[in-house]
C-alpha positions as CSV (number, residue, x, y, z in Angstrom):
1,X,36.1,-27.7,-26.4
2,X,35.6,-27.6,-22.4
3,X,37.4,-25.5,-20.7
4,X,39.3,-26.6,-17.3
5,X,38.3,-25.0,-14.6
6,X,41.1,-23.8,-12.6
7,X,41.2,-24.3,-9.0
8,X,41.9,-21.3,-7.3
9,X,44.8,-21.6,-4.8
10,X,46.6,-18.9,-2.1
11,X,48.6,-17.5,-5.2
12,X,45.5,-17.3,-7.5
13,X,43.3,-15.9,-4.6
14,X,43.0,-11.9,-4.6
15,X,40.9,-9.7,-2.7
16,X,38.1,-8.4,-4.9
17,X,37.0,-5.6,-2.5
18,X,34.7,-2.8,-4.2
19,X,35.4,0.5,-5.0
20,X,33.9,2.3,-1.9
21,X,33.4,5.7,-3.2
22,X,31.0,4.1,-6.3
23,X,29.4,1.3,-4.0
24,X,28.5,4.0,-1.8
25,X,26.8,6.3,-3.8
26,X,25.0,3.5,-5.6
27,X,24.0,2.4,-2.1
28,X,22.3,5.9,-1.6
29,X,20.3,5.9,-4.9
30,X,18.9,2.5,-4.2
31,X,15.2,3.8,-4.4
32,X,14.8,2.9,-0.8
33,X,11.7,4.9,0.5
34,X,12.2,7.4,3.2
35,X,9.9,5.9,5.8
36,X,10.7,2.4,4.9
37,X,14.2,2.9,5.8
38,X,13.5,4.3,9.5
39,X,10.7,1.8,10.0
40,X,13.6,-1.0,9.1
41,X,15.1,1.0,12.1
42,X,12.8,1.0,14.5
43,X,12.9,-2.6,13.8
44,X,16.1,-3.0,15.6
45,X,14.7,-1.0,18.4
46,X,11.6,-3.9,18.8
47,X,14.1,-6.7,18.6
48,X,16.6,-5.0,21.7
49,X,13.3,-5.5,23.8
50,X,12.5,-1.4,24.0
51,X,9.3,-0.7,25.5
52,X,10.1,2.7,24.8
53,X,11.0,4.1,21.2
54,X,10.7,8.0,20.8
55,X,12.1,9.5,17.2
56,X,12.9,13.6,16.5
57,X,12.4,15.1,13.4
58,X,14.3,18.5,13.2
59,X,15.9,21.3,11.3
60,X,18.1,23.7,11.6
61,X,20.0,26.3,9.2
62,X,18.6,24.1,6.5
63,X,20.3,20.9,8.5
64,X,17.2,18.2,8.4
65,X,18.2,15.7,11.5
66,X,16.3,12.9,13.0
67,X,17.1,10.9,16.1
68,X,15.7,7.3,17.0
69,X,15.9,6.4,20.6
70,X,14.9,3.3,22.6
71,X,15.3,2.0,26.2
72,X,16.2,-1.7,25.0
73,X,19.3,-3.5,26.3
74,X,21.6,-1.8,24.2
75,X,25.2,-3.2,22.4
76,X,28.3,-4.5,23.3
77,X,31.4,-3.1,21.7
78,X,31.4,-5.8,19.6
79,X,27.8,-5.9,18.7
80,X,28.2,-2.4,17.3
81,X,31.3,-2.9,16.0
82,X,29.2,-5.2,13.6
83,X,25.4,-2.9,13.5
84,X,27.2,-0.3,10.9
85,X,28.8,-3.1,8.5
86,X,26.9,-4.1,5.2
87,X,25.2,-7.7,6.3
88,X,26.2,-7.6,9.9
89,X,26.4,-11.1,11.9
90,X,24.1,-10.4,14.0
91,X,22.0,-13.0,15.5
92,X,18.2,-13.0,15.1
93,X,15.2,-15.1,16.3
94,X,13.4,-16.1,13.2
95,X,10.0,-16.5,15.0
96,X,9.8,-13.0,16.3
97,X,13.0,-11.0,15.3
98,X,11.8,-8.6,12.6
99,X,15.6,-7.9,11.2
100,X,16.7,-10.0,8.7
101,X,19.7,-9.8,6.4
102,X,21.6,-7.5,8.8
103,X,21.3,-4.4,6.5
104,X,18.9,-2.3,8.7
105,X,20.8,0.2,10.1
106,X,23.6,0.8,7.5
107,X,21.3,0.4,4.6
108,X,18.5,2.3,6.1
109,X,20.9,5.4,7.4
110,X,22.6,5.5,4.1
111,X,19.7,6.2,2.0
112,X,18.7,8.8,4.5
113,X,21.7,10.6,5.7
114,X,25.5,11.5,4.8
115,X,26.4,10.9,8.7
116,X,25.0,8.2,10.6
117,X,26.2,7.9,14.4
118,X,25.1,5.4,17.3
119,X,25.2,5.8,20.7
120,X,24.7,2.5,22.6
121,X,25.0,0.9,26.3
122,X,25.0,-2.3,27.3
123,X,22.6,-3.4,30.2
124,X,26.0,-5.4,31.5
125,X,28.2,-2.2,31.1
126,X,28.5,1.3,32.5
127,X,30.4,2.3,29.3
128,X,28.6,4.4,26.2
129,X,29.8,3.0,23.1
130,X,30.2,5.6,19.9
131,X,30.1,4.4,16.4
132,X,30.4,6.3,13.0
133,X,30.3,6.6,9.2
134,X,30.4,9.7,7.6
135,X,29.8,9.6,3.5
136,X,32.2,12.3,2.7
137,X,35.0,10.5,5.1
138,X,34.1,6.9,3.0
139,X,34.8,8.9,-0.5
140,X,38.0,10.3,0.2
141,X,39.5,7.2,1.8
142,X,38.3,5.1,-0.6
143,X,37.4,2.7,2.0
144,X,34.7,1.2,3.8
145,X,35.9,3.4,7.3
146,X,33.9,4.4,11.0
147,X,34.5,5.3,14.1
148,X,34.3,2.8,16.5
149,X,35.0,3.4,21.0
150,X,34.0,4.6,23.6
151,X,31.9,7.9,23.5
152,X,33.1,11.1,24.9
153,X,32.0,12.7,27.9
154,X,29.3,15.4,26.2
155,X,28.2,12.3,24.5
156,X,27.6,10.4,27.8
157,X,25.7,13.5,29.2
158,X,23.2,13.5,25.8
159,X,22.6,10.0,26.3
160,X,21.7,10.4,29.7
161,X,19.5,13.0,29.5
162,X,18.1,11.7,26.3
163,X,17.0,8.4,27.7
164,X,16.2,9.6,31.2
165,X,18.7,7.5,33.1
166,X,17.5,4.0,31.2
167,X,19.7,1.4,32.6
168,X,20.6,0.6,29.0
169,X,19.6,2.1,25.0
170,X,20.6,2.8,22.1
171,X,20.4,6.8,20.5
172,X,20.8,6.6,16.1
173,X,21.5,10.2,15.3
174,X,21.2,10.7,11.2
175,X,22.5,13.8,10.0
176,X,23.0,15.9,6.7
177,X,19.9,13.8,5.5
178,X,20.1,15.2,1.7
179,X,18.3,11.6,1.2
180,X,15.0,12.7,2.9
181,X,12.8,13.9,0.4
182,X,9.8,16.1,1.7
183,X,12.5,18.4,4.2
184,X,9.3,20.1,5.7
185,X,9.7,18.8,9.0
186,X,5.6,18.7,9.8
187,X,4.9,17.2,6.9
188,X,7.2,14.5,7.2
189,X,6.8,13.9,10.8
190,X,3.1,14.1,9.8
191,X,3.4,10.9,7.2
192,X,5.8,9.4,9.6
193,X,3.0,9.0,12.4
194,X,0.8,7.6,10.0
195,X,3.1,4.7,8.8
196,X,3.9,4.1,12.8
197,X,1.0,3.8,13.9
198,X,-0.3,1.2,10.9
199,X,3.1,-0.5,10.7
200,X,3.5,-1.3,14.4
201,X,0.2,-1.2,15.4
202,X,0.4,-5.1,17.0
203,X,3.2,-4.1,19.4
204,X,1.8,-0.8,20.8
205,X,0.3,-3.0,23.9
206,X,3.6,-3.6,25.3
207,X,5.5,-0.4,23.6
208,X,5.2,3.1,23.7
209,X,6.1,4.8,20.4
210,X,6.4,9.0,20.6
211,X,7.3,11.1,17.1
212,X,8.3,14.9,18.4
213,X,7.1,13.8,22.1
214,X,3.6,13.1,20.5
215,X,2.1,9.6,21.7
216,X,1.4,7.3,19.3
217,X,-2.1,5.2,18.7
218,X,-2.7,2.6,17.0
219,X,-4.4,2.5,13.6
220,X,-6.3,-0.7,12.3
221,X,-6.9,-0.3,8.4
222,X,-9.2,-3.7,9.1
223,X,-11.1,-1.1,11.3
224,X,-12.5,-3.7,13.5
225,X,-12.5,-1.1,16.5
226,X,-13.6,1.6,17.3
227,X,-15.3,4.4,20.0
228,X,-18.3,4.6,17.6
229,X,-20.1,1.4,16.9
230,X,-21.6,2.5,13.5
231,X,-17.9,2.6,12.1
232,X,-16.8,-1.4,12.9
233,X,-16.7,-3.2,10.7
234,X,-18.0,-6.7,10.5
235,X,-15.3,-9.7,10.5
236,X,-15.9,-11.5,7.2
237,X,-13.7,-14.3,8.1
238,X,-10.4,-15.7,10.3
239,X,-8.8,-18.6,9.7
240,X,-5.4,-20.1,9.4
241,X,-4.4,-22.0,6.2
242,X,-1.5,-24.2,5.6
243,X,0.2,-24.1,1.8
244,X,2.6,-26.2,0.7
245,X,5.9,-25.1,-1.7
246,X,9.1,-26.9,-2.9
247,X,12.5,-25.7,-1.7
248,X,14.3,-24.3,-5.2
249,X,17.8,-25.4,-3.9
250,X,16.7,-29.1,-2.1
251,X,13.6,-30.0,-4.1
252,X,12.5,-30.5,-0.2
253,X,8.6,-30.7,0.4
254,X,7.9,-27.7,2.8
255,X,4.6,-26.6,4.1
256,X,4.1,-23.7,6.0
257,X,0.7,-21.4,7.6
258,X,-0.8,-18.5,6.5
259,X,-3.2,-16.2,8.6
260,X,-6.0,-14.4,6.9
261,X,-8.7,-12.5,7.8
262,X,-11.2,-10.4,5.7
263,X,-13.4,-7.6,6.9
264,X,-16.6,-6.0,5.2
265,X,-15.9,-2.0,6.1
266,X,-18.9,0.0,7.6
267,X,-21.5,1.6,4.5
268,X,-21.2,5.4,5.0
269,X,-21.7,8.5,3.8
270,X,-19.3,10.1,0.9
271,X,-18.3,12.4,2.9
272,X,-17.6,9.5,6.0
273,X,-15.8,7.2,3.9
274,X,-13.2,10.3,2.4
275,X,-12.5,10.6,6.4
276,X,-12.0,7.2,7.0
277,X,-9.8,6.7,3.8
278,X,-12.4,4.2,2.3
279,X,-10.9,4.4,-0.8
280,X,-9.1,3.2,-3.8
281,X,-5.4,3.8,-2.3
282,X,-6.0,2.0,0.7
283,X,-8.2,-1.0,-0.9
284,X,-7.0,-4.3,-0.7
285,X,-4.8,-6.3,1.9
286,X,-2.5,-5.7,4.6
287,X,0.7,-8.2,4.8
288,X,2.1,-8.5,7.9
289,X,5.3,-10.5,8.7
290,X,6.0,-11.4,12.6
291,X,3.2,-9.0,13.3
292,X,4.8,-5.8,11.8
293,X,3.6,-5.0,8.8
294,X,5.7,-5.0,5.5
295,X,3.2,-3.9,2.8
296,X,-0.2,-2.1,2.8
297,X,-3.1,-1.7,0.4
298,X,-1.9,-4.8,-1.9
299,X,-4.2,-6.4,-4.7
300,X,-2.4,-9.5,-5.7
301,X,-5.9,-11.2,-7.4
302,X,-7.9,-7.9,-8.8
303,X,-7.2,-4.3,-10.0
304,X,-8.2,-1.6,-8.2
305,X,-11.8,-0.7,-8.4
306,X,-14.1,1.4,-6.2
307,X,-16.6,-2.5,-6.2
308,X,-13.4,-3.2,-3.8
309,X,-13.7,0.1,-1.4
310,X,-15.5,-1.7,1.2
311,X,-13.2,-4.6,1.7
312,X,-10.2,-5.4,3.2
313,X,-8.0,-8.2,4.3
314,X,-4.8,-9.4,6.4
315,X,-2.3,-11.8,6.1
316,X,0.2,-12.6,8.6
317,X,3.0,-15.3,8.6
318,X,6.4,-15.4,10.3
319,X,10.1,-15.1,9.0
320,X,10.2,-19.0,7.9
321,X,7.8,-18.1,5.4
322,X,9.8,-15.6,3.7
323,X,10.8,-17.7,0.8
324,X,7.8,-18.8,-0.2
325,X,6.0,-15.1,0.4
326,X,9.3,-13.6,-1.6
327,X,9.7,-11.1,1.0
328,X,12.8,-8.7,-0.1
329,X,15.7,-7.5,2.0
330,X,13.7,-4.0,2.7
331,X,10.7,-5.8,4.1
332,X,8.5,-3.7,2.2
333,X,6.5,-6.3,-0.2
334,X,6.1,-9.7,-1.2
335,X,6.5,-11.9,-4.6
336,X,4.9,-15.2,-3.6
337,X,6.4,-18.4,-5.3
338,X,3.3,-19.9,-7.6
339,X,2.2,-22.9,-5.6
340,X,1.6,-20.5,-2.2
341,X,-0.2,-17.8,-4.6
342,X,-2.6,-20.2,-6.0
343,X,-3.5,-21.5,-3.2
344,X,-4.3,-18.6,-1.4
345,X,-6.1,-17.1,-4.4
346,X,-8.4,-20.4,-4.8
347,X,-9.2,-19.9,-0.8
348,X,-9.5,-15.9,-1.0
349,X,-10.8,-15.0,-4.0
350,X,-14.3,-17.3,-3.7
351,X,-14.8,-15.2,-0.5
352,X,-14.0,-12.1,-1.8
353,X,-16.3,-12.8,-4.5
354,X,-19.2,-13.6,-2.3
355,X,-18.2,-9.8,-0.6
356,X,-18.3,-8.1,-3.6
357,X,-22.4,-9.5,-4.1
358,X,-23.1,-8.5,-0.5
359,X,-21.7,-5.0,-1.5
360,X,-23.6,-5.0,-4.5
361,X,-26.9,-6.4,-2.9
362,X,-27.2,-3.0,-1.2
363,X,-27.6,-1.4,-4.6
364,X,-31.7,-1.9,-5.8
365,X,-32.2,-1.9,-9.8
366,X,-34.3,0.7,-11.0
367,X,-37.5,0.8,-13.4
368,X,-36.8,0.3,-17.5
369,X,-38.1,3.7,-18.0
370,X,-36.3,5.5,-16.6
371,X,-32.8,3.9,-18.0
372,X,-34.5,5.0,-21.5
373,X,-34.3,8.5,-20.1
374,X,-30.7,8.1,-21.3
375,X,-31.1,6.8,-24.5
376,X,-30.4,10.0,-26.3
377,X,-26.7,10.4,-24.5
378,X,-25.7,6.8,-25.6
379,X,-26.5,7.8,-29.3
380,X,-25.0,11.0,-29.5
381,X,-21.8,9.7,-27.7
382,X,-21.6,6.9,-29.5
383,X,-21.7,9.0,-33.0
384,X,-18.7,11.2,-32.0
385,X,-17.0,8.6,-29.7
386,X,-14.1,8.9,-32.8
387,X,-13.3,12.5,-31.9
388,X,-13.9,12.4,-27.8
389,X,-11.4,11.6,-25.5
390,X,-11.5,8.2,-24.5
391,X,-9.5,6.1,-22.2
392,X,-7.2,3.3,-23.8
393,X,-8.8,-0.4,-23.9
394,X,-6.5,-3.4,-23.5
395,X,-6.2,-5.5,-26.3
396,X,-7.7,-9.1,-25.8
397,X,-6.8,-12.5,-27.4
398,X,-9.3,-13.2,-30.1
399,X,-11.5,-16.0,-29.3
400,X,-11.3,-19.0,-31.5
401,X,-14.1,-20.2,-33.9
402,X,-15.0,-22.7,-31.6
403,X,-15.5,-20.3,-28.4
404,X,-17.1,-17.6,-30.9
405,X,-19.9,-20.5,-31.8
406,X,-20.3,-21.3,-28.0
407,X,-20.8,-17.5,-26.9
408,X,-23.1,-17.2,-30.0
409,X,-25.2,-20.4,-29.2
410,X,-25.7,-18.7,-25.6
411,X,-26.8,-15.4,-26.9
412,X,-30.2,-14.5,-24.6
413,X,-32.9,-14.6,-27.2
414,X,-35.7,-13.6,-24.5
415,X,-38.7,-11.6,-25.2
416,X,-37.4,-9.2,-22.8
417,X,-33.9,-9.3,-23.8
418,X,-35.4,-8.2,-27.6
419,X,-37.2,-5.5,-26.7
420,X,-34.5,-3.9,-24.4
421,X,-32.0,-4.0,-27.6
422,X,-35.4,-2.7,-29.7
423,X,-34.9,0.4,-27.7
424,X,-31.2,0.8,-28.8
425,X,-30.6,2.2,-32.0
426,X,-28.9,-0.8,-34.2
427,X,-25.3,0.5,-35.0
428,X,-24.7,0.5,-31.7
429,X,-25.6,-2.7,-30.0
430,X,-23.3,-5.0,-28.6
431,X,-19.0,-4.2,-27.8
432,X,-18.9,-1.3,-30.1
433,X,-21.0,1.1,-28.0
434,X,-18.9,3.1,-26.6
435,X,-20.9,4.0,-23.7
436,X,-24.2,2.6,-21.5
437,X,-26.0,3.9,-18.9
438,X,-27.5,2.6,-16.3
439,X,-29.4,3.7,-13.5
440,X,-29.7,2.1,-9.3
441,X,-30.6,3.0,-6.3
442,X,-27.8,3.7,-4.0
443,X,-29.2,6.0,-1.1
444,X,-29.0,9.9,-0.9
445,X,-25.2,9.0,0.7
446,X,-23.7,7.4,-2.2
447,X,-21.9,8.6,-5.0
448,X,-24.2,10.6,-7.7
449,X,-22.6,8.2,-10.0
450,X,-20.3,4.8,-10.5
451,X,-18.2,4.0,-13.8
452,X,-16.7,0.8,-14.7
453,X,-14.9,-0.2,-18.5
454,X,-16.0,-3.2,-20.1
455,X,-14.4,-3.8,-23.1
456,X,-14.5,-0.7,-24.9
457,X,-17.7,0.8,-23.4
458,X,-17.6,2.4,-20.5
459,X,-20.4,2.3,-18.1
460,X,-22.1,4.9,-16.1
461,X,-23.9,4.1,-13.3
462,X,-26.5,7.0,-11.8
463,X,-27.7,7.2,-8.6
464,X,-31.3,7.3,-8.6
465,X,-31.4,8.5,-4.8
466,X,-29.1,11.7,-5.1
467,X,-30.6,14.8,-5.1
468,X,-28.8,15.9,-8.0
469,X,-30.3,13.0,-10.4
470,X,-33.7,13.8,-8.9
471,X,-33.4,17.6,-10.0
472,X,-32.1,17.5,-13.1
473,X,-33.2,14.1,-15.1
474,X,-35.7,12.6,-12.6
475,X,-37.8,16.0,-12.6
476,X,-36.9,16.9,-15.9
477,X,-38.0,13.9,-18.1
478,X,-39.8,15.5,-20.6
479,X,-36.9,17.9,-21.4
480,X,-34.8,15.5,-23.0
481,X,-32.3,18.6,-24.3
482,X,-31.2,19.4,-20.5
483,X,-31.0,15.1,-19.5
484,X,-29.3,14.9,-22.3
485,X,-26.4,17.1,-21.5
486,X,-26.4,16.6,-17.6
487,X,-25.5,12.7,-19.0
488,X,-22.9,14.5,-21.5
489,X,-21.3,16.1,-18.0
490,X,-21.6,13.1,-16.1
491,X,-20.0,10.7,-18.8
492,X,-16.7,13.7,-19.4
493,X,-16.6,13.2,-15.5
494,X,-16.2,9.0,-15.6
495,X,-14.1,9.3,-18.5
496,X,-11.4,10.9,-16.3
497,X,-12.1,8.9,-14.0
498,X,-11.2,5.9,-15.5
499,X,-8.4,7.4,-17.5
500,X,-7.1,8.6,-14.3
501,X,-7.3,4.7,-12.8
502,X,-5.1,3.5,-15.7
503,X,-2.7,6.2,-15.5
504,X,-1.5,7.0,-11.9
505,X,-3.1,6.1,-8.6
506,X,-2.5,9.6,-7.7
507,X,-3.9,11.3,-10.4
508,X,-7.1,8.5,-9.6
509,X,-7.1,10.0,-5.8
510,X,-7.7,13.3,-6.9
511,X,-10.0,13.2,-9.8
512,X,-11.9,11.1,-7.2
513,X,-11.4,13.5,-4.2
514,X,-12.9,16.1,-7.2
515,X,-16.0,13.8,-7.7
516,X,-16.5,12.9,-4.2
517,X,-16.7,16.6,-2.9
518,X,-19.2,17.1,-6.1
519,X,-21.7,14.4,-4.7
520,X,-21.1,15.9,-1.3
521,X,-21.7,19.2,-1.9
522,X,-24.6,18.7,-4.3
523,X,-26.5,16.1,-1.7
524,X,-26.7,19.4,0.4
525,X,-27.2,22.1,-1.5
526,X,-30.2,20.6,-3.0
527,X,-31.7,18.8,0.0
């Protein structure tokens, strides 16, 4: 039976106001990430018009504190009143305004800090405005309380002196900051620079940004400048695409334009590349929303794979395209809605597929002979692969009879192709070897070696041009004991390697920082 809804009336109607002391601390433990929440404040500093934003990152008596400052024009009374409430009603341009939902500031302070204060002044005023929340204050009352008036006079003097007699500003002091997780202050200032200068690279023409009185620069992941010429890289493509999407609560037609650009990253030495963080971590795109950018390093199309190290791309939209790019309240990533991911995936990937050959055109296949130098190591690995350590392989769909006859009819039955699988002893042809090896030249900078998973086999790529290969197999040929187990070394080393990469993108970075300073190290030492 249907149940009548029952209108609600003045009598029926009841505040439903949340418990503050549980709101708040769930508000704290919200997983919002330390320099996420101050770049979400430095935000509000772009969209007052600074041209000036300087931040301090101090401690004292075990007290971590960190101010944000900025000449821009500052609040009213009433404009503050509203900049420490949970979704504030404060206006924004949706072209260029890089707040959104009005949960900057109180958000952002929160996870940070037990004690947020602002100090603010109005371009039109010769008042200094004070507003407050204290944690602490919020538990006890049991309410959602601040501070909210004119500042006193030792405020007034720190503000002046703080903003060098600015006509107008705002000063955000965050205090007892239990919420900031690395509380070594050079560390974390250290990190901090790095995410300013990528995150608000575009506006660092028109605004100076200083962390501990330190000047900021600018820092281009697309590296597409630079004093030295041999480390540009070479614009791929530029172009602006339109993609089209339907409104989930009008069914309304909407189209919209995306801005991407891809880059093919300078070819340098091991050593180079580590500098200029050509790596894994870094890999992939840049996403940048009214020119700030709200995510870094994202792979929405591929895994990560070291193929990928050498290109990168951008894309850029504005705020009216933050439905269809799912871009959440923290600014810090995207979840596009399907129709805007395909299409950008049918444009993208084809190019980045065409990179990825240009990449691997560099990389010369080697001589038949000496791949069978290797022979040896694939038999005796693939005998005990049931008692090595292996990394896990994905399970896959099995094919149906009618794909299994297809993929059988296409088998290549060349001469050539027979005598290669001659040369491989018969129980372990085909997707049950567990590894192959594989030899290219890759100049004396590369990597001494390359591993990829197919399937269940993992596959080792040598470098034919490192000194190390040359010593020990290429010189050595006819000692197949000592090939043998320099391959047995090698393969221990990619199976980490690609263990790591399924594992934890940290545990990736170092096992490939390991291998890295290993090519390094050995291309000199036996030069």
């Amino acid at each position: 039976m249907a149940t009548e809804t029952t209108k609600m009336t003045d009598v029926t109607r009841k505040p439903n106001n949340p418990n503050a002391g549980i709101l708040i601390y769930a508000m704290q433990h919200l997983g919002y990430d330390n320099y996420v929440a101050l770049c979400d404040i430095i935000d509000n500093c772009i969209d007052a018009n600074a041209t000036k934003i300087k931040i301090f990152v101090t401690s004292k008596n075990n007290q971590f504190k960190i101010l944000i400052e900025d000449n821009g024009h500052g609040m009213t009374l009433e404009a503050l009143d509203e900049a420490l409430k949970f979704g504030s009603k404060s206006s924004h341009d949706e072209l260029v305004d890089l707040g959104k939902y009005g949960m900057g500031l109180s958000t952002a302070g929160l996870s940070l800090a037990d004690k947020t204060t602002v100090l603010t002044k109005n371009e039109d005023s010769d008042k200094v405005y004070k507003s407050a929340t204290d944690v602490e204050i919020i538990k006890k009352e049991e309410a959602f309380v601040k501070f909210l008036g004119e500042a006193a006079e030792i405020e007034k003097s720190f503000f002046e002196s703080e903003l060098e007699g600015a006509e107008s500003g705002t000063i955000v002091i965050l205090e007892n900051c239990f919420g900031v997780k690395n509380q070594n202050v050079t560390q974390f200032s250290n990190t901090l620079i790095k995410e300013v200068a990528r995150k608000f690279r575009k506006f660092m023409d028109s605004i100076e940004f200083y962390i501990n009185d330190k000047k900021i620069t600018p820092y281009d992941p697309l590296m597409l400048s630079s004093d030295d010429k041999a480390y540009v890289s070479e614009l791929y493509s530029d172009e602006e695409y339109e993609v089209n999407w339907t409104d989930k609560i009008t069914g309304e037609k909407i189209s919209g334009k995306i801005h991407a650009k891809l880059v093919l990253l300078p070819n340098t030495s091991i050593s180079k590349a580590t500098e200029l963080g050509i790596n894994i971590p870094n890999q992939g795109f840049s996403i940048l929303r009214n020119n700030r950018e709200i995510a870094h390093g994202v792979m929405p199309w591929h895994s990560k794979h070291n193929r990928y190290n050498r290109i990168r791309g951008e894309i850029s939209f504005d705020s009216t395209m933050d439905d269809a790019m799912g871009v959440n309240f923290t600014k810090n990533n995207i979840d596009m809605i399907d129709s805007v991911d395909h299409a950008l995936k049918a444009i993208l990937v084809p190019q980045i597929a065409s990179m990825e050959k240009r990449v691997a055109a560099n990389k010369a296949e080697t001589s038949e002979e000496e791949m069978s130098n290797h022979l040896e190591a694939e038999e005796a690995i693939n005998k005990k692969s049931k008692v090595l350590i292996q990394p896990p392989v994905k399970k896959e769909k099995r094919n149906s009879p009618k794909i299994r006859e297809e993929r059988e009819n296409s088998v290549d039955t060349s001469e050539e192709e027979q005598e290669r699988r001659q040369r491989i002893p018969k129980k372990y042809q085909g997707a049950n070897a567990n590894v192959k090896f594989e030899t290219k030249h890759c100049s004396q900078m590369g990597p001494i070696f390359e591993a990829d998973q197919q399937g269940k086999t993992i596959i080792i790529t040598w470098n034919v041009d490192h000194p190390f290969y040359r010593r020990f197999v290429k010189e050595n040929q006819n000692n197949k004991t000592l090939v043998t187990s320099v391959d047995f070394l090698i393969y221990s080393l990619a199976v980490a390697q690609i263990q790591a990469a399924g594992e934890d993108i940290d545990k990736l970075t170092m096992v490939e920082n390991i291998i890295s300073t290993m090519s390094t190290n050995m291309k000199v030492l036996l030069s």
